[in-house]
Each structure stands twice: as structure tokens, then as C-alpha cells.
C-alpha positions as CSV (number, residue, x, y, z in Angstrom):
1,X,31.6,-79.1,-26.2
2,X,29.8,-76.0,-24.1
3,X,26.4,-77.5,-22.9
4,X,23.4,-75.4,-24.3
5,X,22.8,-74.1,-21.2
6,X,26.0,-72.3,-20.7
7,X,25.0,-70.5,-23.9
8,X,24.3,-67.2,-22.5
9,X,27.6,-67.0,-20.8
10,X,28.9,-65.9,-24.5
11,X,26.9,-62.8,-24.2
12,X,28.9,-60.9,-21.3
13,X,32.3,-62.5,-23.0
14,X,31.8,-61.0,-26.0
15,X,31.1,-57.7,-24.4
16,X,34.0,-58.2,-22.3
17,X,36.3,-58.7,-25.5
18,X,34.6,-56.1,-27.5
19,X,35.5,-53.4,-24.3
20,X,38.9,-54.6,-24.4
21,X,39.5,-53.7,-28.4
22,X,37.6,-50.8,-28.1
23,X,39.8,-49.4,-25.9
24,X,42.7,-49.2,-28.4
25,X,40.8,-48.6,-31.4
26,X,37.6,-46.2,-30.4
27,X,37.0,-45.2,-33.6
28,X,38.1,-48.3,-36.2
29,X,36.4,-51.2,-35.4
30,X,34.0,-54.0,-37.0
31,X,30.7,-53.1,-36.8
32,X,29.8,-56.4,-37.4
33,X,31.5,-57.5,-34.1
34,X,28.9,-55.7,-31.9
35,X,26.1,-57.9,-33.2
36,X,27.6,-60.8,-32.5
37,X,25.9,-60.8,-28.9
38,X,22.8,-60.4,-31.0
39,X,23.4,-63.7,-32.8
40,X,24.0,-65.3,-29.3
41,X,21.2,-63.7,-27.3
42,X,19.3,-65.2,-30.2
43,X,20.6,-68.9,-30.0
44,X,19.7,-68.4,-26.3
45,X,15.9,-67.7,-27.3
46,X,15.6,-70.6,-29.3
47,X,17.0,-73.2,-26.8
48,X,14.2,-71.2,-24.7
49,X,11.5,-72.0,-26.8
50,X,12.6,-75.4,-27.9
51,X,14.0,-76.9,-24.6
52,X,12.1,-74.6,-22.6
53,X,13.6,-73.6,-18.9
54,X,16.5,-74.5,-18.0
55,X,19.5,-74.2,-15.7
56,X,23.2,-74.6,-16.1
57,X,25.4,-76.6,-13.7
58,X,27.2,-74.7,-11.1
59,X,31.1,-73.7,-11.8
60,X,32.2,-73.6,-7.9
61,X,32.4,-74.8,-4.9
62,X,30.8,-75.7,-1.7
63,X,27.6,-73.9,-3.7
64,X,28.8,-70.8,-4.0
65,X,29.6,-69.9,-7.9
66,X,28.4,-69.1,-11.3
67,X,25.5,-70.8,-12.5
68,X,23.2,-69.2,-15.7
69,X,19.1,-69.6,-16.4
70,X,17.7,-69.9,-19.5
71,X,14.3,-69.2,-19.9
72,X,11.8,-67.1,-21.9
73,X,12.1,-63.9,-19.7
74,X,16.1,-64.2,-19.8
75,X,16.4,-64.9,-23.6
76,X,13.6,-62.1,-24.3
77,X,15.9,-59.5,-22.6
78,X,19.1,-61.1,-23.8
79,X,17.4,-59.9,-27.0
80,X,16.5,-56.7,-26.1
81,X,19.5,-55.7,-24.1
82,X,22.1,-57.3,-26.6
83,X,20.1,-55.3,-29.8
84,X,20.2,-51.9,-27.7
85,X,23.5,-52.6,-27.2
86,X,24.6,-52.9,-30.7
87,X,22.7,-49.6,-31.5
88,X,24.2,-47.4,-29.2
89,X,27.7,-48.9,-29.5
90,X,27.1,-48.0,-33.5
91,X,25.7,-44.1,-32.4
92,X,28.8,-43.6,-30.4
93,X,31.4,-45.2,-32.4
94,X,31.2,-41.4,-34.1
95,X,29.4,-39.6,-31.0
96,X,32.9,-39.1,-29.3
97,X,34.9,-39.2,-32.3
98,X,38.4,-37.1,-31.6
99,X,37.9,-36.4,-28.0
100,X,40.9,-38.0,-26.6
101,X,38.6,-40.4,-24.1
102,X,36.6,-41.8,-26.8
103,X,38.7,-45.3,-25.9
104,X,37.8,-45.6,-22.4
105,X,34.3,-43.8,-22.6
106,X,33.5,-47.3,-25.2
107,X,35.7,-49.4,-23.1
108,X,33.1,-48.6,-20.4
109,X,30.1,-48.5,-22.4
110,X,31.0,-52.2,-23.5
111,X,31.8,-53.6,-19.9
112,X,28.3,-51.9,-18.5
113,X,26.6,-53.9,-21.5
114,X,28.7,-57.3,-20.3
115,X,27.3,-56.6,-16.4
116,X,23.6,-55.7,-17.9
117,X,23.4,-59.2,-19.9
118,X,25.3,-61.1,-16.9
119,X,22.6,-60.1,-14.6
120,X,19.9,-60.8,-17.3
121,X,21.0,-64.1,-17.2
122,X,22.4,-64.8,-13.9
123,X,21.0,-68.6,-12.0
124,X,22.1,-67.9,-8.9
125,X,21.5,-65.3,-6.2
126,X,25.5,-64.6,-5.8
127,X,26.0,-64.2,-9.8
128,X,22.8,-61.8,-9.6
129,X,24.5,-59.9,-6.8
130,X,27.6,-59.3,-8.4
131,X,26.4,-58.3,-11.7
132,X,23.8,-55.9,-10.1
133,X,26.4,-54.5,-7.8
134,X,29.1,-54.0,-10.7
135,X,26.3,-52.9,-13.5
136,X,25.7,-50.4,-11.1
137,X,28.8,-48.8,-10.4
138,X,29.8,-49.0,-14.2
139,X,27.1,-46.9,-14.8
140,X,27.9,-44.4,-12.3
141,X,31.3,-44.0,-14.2
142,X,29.5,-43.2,-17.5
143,X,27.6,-40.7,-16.0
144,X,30.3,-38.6,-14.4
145,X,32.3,-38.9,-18.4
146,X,31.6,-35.1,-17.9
147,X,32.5,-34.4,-13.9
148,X,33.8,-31.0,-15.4
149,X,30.0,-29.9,-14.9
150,X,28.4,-29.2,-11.9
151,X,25.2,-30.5,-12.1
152,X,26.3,-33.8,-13.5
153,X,28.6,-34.3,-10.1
154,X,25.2,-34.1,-8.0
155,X,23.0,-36.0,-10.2
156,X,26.1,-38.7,-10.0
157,X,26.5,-38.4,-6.2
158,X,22.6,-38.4,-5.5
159,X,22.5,-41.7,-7.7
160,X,25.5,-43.4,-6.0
161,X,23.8,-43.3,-2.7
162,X,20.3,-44.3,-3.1
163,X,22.3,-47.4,-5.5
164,X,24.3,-48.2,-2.7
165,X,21.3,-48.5,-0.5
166,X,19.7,-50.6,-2.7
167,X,22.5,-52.4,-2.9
168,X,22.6,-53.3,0.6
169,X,18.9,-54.3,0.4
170,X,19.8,-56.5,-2.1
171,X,22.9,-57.8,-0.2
172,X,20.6,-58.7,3.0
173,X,17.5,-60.2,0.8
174,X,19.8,-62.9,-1.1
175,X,21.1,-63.4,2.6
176,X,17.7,-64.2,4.1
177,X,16.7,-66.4,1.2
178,X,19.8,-68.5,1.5
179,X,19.8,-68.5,5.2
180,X,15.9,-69.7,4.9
181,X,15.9,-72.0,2.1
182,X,19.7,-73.1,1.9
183,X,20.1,-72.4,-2.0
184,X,21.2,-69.9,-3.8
185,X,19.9,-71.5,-7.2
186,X,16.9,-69.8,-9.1
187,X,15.4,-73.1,-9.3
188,X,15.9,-75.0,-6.7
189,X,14.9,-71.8,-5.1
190,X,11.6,-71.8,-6.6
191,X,10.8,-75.1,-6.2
192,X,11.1,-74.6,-2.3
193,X,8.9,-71.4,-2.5
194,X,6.6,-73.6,-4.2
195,X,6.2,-76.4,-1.7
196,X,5.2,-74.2,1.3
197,X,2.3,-75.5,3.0
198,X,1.2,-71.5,4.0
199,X,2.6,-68.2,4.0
200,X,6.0,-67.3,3.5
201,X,8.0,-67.6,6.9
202,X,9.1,-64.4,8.4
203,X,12.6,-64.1,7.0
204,X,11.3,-64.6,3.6
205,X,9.0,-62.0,3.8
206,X,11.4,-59.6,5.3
207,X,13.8,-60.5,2.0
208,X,10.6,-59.5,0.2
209,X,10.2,-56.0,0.9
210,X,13.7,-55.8,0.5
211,X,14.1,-56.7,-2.6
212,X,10.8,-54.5,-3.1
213,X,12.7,-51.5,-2.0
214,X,15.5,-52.5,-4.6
215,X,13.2,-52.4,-7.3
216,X,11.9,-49.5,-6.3
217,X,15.0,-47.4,-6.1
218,X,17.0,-48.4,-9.2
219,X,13.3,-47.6,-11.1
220,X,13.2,-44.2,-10.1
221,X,9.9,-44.7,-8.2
222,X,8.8,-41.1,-6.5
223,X,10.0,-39.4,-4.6
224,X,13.4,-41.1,-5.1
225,X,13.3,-40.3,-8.6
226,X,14.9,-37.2,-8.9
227,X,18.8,-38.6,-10.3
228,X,17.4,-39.5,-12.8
229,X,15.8,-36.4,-14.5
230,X,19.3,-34.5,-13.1
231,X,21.5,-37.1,-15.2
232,X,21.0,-35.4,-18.5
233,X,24.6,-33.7,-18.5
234,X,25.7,-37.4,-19.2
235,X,26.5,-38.2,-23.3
236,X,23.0,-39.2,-25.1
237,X,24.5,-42.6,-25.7
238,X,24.6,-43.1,-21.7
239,X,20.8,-41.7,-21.8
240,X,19.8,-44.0,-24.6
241,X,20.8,-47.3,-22.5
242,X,20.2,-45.9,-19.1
243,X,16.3,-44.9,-20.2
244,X,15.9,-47.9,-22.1
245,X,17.8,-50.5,-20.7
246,X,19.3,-50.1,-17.0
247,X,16.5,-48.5,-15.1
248,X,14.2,-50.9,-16.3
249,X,16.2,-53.9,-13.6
250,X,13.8,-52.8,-10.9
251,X,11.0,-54.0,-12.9
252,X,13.5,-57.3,-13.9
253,X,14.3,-57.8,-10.3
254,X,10.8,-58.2,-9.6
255,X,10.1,-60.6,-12.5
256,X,12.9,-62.6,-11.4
257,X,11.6,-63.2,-7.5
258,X,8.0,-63.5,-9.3
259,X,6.8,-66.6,-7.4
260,X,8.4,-65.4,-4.1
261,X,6.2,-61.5,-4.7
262,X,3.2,-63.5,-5.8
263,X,3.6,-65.1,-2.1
264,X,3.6,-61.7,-0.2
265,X,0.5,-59.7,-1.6
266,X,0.8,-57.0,1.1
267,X,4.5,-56.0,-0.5
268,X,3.1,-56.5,-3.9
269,X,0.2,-53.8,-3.3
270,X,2.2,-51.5,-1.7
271,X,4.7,-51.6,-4.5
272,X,1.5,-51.0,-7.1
273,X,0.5,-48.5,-5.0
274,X,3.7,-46.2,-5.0
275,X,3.7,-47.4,-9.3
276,X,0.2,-45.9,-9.4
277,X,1.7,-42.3,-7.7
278,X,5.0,-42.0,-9.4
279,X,2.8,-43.2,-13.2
280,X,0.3,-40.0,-12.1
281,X,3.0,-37.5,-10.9
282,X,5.5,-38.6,-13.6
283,X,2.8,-37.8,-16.6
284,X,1.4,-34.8,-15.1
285,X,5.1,-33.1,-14.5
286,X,6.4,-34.4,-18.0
287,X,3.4,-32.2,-20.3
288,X,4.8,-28.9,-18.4
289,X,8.7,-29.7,-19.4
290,X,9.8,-27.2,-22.1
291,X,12.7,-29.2,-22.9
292,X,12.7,-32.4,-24.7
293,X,15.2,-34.4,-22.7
294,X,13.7,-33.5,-19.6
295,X,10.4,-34.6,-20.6
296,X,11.8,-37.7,-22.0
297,X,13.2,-38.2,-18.2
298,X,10.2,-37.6,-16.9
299,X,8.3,-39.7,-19.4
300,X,10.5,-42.6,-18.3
301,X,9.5,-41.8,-14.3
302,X,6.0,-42.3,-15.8
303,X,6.6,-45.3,-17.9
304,X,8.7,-47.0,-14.7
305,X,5.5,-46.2,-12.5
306,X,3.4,-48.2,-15.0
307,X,5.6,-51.0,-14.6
308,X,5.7,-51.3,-11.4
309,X,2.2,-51.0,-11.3
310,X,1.5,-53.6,-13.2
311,X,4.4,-55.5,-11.2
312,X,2.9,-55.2,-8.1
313,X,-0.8,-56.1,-9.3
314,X,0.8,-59.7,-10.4
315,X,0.5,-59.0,-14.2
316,X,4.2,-60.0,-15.0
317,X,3.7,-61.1,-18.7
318,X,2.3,-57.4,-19.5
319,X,4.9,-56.1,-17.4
320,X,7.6,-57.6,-19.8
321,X,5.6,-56.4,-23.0
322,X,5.5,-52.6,-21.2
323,X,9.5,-53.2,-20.6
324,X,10.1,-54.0,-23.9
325,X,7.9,-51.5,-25.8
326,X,9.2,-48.7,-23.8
327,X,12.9,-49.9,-24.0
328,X,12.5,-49.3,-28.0
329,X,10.6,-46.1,-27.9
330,X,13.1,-44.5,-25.4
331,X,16.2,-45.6,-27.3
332,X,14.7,-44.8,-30.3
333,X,13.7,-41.1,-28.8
334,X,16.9,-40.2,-27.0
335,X,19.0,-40.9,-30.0
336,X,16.9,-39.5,-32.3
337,X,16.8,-36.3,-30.0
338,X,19.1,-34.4,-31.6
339,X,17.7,-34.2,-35.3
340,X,13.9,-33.7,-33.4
341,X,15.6,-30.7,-32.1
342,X,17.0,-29.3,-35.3
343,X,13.8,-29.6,-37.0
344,X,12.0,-28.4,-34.7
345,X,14.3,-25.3,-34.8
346,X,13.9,-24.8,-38.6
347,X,10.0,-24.9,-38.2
348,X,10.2,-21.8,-35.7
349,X,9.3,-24.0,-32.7
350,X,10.4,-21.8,-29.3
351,X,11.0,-23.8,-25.9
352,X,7.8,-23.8,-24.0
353,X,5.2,-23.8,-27.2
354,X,2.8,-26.5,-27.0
355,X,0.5,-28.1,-29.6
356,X,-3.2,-26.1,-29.7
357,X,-4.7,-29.5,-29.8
358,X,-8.2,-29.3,-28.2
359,X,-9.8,-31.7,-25.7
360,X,-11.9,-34.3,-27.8
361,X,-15.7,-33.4,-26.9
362,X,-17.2,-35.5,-24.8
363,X,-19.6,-37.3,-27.1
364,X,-16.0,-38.5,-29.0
365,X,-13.9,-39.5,-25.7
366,X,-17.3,-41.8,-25.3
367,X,-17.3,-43.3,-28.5
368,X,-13.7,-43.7,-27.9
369,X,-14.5,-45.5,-24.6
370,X,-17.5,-47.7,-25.9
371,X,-15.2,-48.6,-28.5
372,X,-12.3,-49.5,-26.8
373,X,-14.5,-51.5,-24.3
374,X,-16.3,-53.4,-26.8
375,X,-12.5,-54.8,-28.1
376,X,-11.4,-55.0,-24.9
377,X,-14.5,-57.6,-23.8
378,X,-14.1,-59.7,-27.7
379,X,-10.5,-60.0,-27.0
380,X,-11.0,-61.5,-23.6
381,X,-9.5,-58.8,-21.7
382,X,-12.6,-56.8,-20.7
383,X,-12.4,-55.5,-17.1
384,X,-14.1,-57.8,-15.7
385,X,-11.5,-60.6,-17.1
386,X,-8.4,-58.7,-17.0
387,X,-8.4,-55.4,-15.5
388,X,-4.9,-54.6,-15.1
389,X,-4.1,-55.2,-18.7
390,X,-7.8,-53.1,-19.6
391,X,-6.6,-50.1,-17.9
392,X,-3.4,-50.2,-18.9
393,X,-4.6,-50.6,-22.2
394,X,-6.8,-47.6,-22.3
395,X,-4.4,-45.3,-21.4
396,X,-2.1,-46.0,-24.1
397,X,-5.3,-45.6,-26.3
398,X,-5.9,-42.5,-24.9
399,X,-2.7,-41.0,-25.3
400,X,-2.6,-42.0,-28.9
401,X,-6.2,-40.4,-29.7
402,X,-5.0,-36.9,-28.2
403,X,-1.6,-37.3,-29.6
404,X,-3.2,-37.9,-33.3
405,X,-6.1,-35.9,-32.8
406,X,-6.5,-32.2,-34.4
407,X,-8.7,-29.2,-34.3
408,X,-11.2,-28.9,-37.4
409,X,-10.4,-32.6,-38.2
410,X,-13.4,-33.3,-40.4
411,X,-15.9,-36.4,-39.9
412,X,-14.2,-38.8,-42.2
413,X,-11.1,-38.3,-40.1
414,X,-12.6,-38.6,-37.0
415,X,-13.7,-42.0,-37.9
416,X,-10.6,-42.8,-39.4
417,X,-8.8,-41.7,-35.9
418,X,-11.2,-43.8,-33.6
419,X,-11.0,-47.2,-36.0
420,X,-7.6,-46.6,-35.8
421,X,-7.6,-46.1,-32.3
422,X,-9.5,-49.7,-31.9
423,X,-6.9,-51.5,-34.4
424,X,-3.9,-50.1,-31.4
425,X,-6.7,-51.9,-28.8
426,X,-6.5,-54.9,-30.7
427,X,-2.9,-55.4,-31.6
428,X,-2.1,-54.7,-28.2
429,X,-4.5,-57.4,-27.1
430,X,-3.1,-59.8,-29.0
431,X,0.5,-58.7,-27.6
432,X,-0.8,-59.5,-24.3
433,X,-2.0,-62.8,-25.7
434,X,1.2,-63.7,-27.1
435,X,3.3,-62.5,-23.9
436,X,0.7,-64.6,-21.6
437,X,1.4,-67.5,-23.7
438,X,5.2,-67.5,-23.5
439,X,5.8,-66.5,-20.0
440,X,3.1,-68.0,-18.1
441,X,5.2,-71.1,-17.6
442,X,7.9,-69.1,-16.2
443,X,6.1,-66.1,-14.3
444,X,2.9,-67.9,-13.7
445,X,-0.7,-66.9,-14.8
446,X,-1.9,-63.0,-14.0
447,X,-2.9,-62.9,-10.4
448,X,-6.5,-61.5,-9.8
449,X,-6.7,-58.0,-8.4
450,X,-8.5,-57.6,-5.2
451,X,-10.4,-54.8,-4.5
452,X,-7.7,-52.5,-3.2
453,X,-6.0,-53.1,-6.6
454,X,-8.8,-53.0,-8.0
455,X,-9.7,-49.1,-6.7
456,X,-6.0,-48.5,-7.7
457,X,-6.4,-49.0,-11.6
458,X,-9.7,-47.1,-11.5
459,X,-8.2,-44.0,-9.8
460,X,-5.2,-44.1,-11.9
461,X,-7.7,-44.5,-14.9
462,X,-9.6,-41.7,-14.0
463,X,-6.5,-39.6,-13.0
464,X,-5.0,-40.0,-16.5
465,X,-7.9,-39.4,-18.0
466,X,-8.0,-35.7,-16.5
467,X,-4.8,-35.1,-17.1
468,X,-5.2,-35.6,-20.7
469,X,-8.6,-33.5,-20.9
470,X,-6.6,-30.7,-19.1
471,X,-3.5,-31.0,-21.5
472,X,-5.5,-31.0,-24.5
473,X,-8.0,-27.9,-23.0
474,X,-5.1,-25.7,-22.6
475,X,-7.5,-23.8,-20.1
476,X,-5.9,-20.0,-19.1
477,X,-6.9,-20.7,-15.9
478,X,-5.1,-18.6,-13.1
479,X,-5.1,-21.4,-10.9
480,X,-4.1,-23.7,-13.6
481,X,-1.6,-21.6,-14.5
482,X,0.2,-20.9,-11.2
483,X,0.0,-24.9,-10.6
484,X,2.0,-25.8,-14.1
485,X,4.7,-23.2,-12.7
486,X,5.2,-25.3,-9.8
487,X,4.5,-28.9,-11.6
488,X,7.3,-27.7,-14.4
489,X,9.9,-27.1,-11.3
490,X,9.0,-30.4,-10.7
491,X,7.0,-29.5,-7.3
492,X,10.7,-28.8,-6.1
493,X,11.3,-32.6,-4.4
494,X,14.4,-32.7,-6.3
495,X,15.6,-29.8,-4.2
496,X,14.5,-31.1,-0.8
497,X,16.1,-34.6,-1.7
498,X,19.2,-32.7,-2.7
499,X,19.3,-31.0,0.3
500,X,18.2,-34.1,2.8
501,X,21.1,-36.4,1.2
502,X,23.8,-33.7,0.7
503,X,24.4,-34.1,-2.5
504,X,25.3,-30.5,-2.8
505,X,27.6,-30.4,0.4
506,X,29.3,-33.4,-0.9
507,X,30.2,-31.7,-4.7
508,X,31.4,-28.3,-2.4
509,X,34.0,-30.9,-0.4
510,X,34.8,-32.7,-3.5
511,X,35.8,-28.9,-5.0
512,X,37.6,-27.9,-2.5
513,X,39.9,-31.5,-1.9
């Protein structure tokens, strides 16, 4: 009988099957089979919760093998990845329907969705490796489905080689651990990191900010986040997991090696610190984007930056509730895409328009604040007590006021909006709650921001808080004006990164071989 703790091995397997039928039958398949990893991810959560974490023996030798973890932040992705994955194999069973590589576009799709969940649940550094490694180039065959086009050959190419320089970063970081610690097992691994009498020695610190720069790069942190808004020649279904599910490993990486980044607080702020940028540049670039996919891109360069803020600050249990809420939303959004567009279309929407929402006056954006702060403090996540988790929480407040609010919205439904607006304060406070409860064993408490991190949420505060008076002012000013032409070309970094890694000398050899 299969110990418990092999349980998640079943995920990947059945993905493995499931890309090996639907390469024969694209089109006529149970739908039923494609939740099956659902039912396992979820019999993975409840040994989580009931035998809490855990570690299978290692199949190998000489310690080099296959070894799997189960523990609340594997089984809460197993669940989130193996659900995605159900719901985008269901959207494309017709997406492709006809075109004679519907079998091995699937076939693919499947196998990237076995090398997502093996990675999720990986025990070992080598296991992690290789499933990172193969998720990665797995993905970079769904994105050149379509190398008939131009610009999806580039976005490809550009992606390929900052992933294969993260790769190698990876490669070298699992190399210094085992060299310094002689494990390759997540737990045994931990354990050592844990019984350090000081800081971390110097090879461990230089596997660190390697694995740093990994996360970094595969979550499209500026400025090496252009592939990612270029990759929207790929099919939606490819867009759906990729913005909801792949590029969100950076931020899993980072979980993963939690104790070992709580150890080095210099890599950890840094990391916050390009967050904080890419979260600022990311919003401000995505209002200006006439065109809903781009700005969906864009919004997930934000969303990543926010992450990885929150990453680097030590707040790992509100990092996995931002991971999962934005993995919904996006999958939700990119499939849904389509049919937005189309109504949109019969309404007389033109590209470009923008809603003539006006900035809330200022005696409302306080009365938003005061109240926000006052649920903030009686939930027990005032600044004071939890600042990463306050400011993170009054942006998405924000956003939702502006989004909901109106011009000539009368009294009654301005105090409608702003209870409303303290309800969303709440329930996400007591998602925080919930998320500090189940992972703290595994990720450890919310470290305590110094005062550099500290300056870093209130500047990103403040900096979103502009940006959202000067997207719902619509000001006509000149200067305003000439600065959203340049923000909507995206300040033109893709184009300098194109240029610095060759991606478009490489697609003009490719043409003429």
C-alpha cells in the first residue's frame, strides 16, 4: 500500500496519463478525467491538515532521487494549480477544435501541468530542479504553438534566455546548499538552517541571492519583464495558466527557501525593493493600455511586484493569500476575455476610451482612510502591528473604491460604497488570519519590517495612492498627456531589452536558416 506521503506523486501521473490520451483523442475525452488531480490534490490537503508536515522517503540512491513534501503550502497549490488545470484543459478541449495540432497542443498543455504540480510538490532540491528546469521549457513550446508569427518568435526567444539564466542560478544555488549542508532534503535541509549558531555562512548566502535572482526572473520583476507582456500571440488557454499559474513560481521558490530568505535580510530587502518598483511601474503603465490583454499583462507585472514585495518584507502567509487570489482573478479574466470584448463591442466601446470616473474628493478618500484604519487597528493588523499586510490591504481597498465609485453617485450610495469598502477591509483581514494560522508552522511567523522596509510600504502607499487620484482626475494636462504617450509604449524598455539580448537578430537568423 502507497504511504500517505507519496500521495502527491499521483498528481503529475495523472497529468502524465491524461497528456498521453489526449494526444490521440484532442477533442473526445472524459471531462471527468481532468479532475481527478483535483480529488488527489485534495486528499493531499487533508493529510496536510490532519498529519501536518511531512516528508516522503527517498526513491534513489547514494541520496540523490525523488523524494515529495507534504505540507500546507504544497497541498494549498496542489489545489490551486490542479483546479486551474482542470479549467483550462475544459476551455481548450473546444478552443483548438479542427486545427490539425489540437492533439499535441493538449498533449503539451497536460505534461506542462504534470511539471507545474511536480515542482509544487517536489522534497528535494534535485526533484525541484528538474521539474523547474522541464516546466520551463514545456512552456516555452506552448508559447511558440503559433511560431508562424513574428512577434510571438521574439517574445519566445527573449523568454528562453532570461529562463535559462535563471536556470543556471538555480543550478548553482541547489549546488551551494548541498555542498554546505550535505542534503538535498527540504527538511533535513531546514533543520540545519535552523541550528546555526549566527549568520548564514558565505556559500549559503551566495545560494541566496541566487535563488533571489530566480525568483525574480521567472516573476517578471522590471526591467526583465518585458516577455511577458510580448507573449500575447500565444492561445488564451497558454495565457490563462501562464498569468495565473506559472509565473507565480518565483514567488513559490521564495516560499519554499522561506527559512533560508528569513536568514539573509539584506537579499530579502533588496528583493522588496525591486517588488515595490516593478508593483509602481507595472500599475501606472497598465491604466494607459488600450487593449485588454495587454493590460491584463501588465496587471500581472503589477500583481507579481506585490508579491514579491510582500516576499521580501518576510510576510509569506499574505504572500500565498496574494498568489492565490490573483491566480483566480487572472484565469478567470483571460478566459473570460473574449466575451468582455464582444460586449464591450456591442455597447460602442472604441480602443482607448476610458471610464469618466472622477477622483473621490478629498473629504471621501479620508473617510475612506479613517475607515479603513479604524478596521485595520480592531482586526489586529493596524500599521503599527502589521504593516505589510496594512498597506497591502489599503491598496486593494483603494482600487475597489475608484473601481465602484461614480460621478453624481448620491449620499445614500456613497455610504453604501464606503461600508462596503470596510466589509472588503474586514474579510480580507480575516483571510490574513486564516492564512497566518495555517502556514505559520510551515513558513514561520511575519517577520517585522525594519525601517528601510518600513519607508518602502509608505512610498509605495503613497505612490499608488497618486496614481489612482490621477487615473480617476483624467486631468488634460499637456504634460500629463505627453507622459501617458510614453508610459502606454511602455517607456520603450521592451525595446532596449530586445535590442541588448538580440532577440530580434536571433528571429532574422532563424528566418533566413
Amino acid at each position: 500500500m502507497m504511504p500517505l506521503s507519496l500521495l502527491p506523486v499521483t498528481i503529475p501521473l495523472l497529468y502524465i496519463g491524461l497528456a498521453l490520451m489526449l494526444l490521440r483523442t484532442p477533442a473526445r475525452w472524459p471531462q471527468w478525467l481532468a479532475w481527478l488531480p483535483v480529488l488527489a490534490a485534495l486528499a493531499t490537503a487533508a493529510v496536510a491538515i490532519t498529519g501536518g508536515a511531512g516528508q516522503s522517503p527517498l526513491i534513489g540512491l547514494a541520496g540523490v532521487g525523488i523524494s515529495v513534501r507534504v505540507d500546507a503550502l504544497s497541498a494549498i497549490l496542489l489545489v490551486l494549480v490542479s483546479f486551474l488545470g482542470a479549467t483550462v484543459l475544459h476551455y481548450s478541449r473546444q478552443y483548438l477544435a479542427g486545427d490539425p495540432r489540437h492533439g499535441r497542443f493538449m498533449f503539451e498543455l497536460a505534461l506542462t501541468l504534470a511539471a507545474v504540480t511536480t515542482l509544487v510538490a517536489a522534497g528535494n532540491l534535485y526533484l525541484l530542479v528538474g521539474a523547474w528546469v522541464a516546466m520551463s521549457l514545456l512552456l516555452n513550446r506552448l508559447l511558440l504553438f503559433r511560431r508562424e508569427r513574428r512577434m510571438a518568435r521574439i517574445a519566445a526567444t527573449k523568454k528562453f534566455i532570461l529562463a535559462r539564466v535563471g536556470d543556471v542560478s538555480l543550478i548553482v544555488a541547489c549546488g551551494l546548499l548541498i555542498a554546505e549542508f550535505g542534503t538535498a532534503e527540504f527538511d533535513t535541509l531546514a533543520a540545519a538552517i535552523a541550528a546555526l549558531p549566527g549568520e548564514l555562512p558565505g556559500a549559503a548566502l551566495a545560494a541566496t541571492g541566487l535563488l533571489a535572482l530566480t525568483a525574480v526572473l521567472k516573476s517578471a520583476q522590471f526591467p526583465a519583464h518585458g516577455w511577458l507582456i510580448e507573449v500575447m500571440e500565444t492561445p488564451t488557454p497558454v495565457s490563462a495558466l501562464l498569468h495565473a499559474g506559472i509565473v507565480n513560481a518565483g514567488g513559490f521558490l521564495f516560499l519554499r527557501f522561506a527559512d533560508l530568505m528569513s536568514a539573509a535580510s539584506s537579499v530579502g530587502l533588496a528583493v522588496a525593493v525591486i517588488g515595490a518598483v516593478t508593483a509602481v511601474v507595472g500599475t501606472v503603465i497598465m491604466l494607459t493600455q488600450p487593449s485588454i490583454k495587454t493590460a491584463l499583462a501588465y496587471s500581472t507585472v503589477g500583481q507579481m511586484g506585490f508579491m514579491m514585495l510582500q516576499c521580501g518584507l518576510g510576510a509569506y502567509s499574505a504572500a500565498v493569500v496574494h498568489l492565490v487570489g490573483h491566480s483566480l482573478y487572472k484565469a478567470h479574466a483571460f478566459l473570460s476575455s473574449g466575451d468582455v470584448v464582444r460586449r464591450l463591442q456591442r455597447e460602442g466601446w472604441q480602443a482607448g476610451s476610458r471610464s469618466g470616473a472622477t477622483v473621490p474628493g478629498l473629504l471621501k478618500l479620508a473617510t475612506l482612510a479613517a475607515l479603513y484604519t479604524g478596521t485595520a487597528t480592531l482586526s489586529g493588523y493596524g500599521w503599527m502591528a502589521q504593516p505589510v499586510v496594512f498597506s497591502l490591504g489599503w491598496v486593494l481597498v483603494l482600487g475597489l473604491w475608484l473601481f465602484l465609485d461614480s460621478p453624481g453617485r448620491a449620499v445614500a450610495g456613497q455610504l453604501r460604497l464606503l461600508a462596503g469598502a470596510a466589509a472588503a477591509a474586514a474579510c480580507y483581514f480575516a483571510l490574513q488570519g486564516v492564512a497566518a494560522a495555517v502556514l505559520s508552522p510551515v513558513l514561520g511567523q511575519a517577520a517585522e519590517p525594519g525601517l528601510a522596509g518600513r519607508a518602502l510600504l509608505l512610498t509605495m502607499m503613497a505612490a499608488c495612492t497618486g496614481i489612482a487620484l490621477l487615473q480617476a482626475l483624467g486631468t488634460n494636462s499637456p504634460r500629463l498627456q505627453r507622459l501617458r504617450v510614453h508610459l502606454a509604449r511602455g517607456l520603450y524598455i521592451n525595446l532596449f531589452i530586445n535590442r541588448w539580448l538580440g532577440a530580434f537578430r536571433a528571429d532574422s537568423s532563424r528566418q533566413g536558416a
